[in-house]
N, C-alpha and C positions, 0 to 999 in steps of 0.2 A: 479499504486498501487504497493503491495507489491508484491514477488516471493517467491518460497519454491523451494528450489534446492538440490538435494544430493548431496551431500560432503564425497566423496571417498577418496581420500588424509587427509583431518583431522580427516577422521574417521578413517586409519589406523593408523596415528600417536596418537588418544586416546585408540587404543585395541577397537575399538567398531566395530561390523558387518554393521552396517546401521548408520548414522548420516542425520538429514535433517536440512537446516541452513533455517531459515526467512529473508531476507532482504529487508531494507524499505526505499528507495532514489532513484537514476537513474541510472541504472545500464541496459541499452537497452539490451543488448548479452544476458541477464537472461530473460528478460521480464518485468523487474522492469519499471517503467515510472512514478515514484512518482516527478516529478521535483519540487518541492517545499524542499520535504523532512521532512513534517510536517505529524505529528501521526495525524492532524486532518480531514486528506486527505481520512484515514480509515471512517469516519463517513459521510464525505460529498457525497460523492457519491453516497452511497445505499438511503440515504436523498431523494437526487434530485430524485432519479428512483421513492423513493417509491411514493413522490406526484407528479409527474407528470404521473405516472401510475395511480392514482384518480383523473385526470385530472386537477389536479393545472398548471395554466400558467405564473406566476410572483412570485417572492420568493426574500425577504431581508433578508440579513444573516448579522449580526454584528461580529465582530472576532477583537480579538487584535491578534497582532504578522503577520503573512506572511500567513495564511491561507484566506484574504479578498483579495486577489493580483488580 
């Protein structure tokens, strides 16, 4: 998924005291592990948690583009 990192270097160079950047792809050293690199990656996962926490065991997902892989 995504990482939220402080950015100390582009925040001196915008005059700003604190900057925090979002980034959303694979970037492992951060913590990032989105390897798809699809915004739909944000929604699929808390999905799966949420029903199979109410105990659903099979789930079909339709998707166009690279989030069905």
């Amino acid at each position: 998924g995504p990482c939220v990192f402080q950015s100390e270097g582009y925040a001196r160079e915008l005059g700003l005291g604190r900057l925090f950047l979002a980034f959303n792809g694979y970037w492992p050293e951060k913590g990032a592990f989105n390897i798809t690199g699809s915004f739909k990656d944000h929604e699929a996962a808390p999905t799966v948690v949420y029903f199979r926490d109410k105990g659903v065991t099979e789930m079909v997902l339709s998707s166009v583009g690279n989030t069905a892989r």
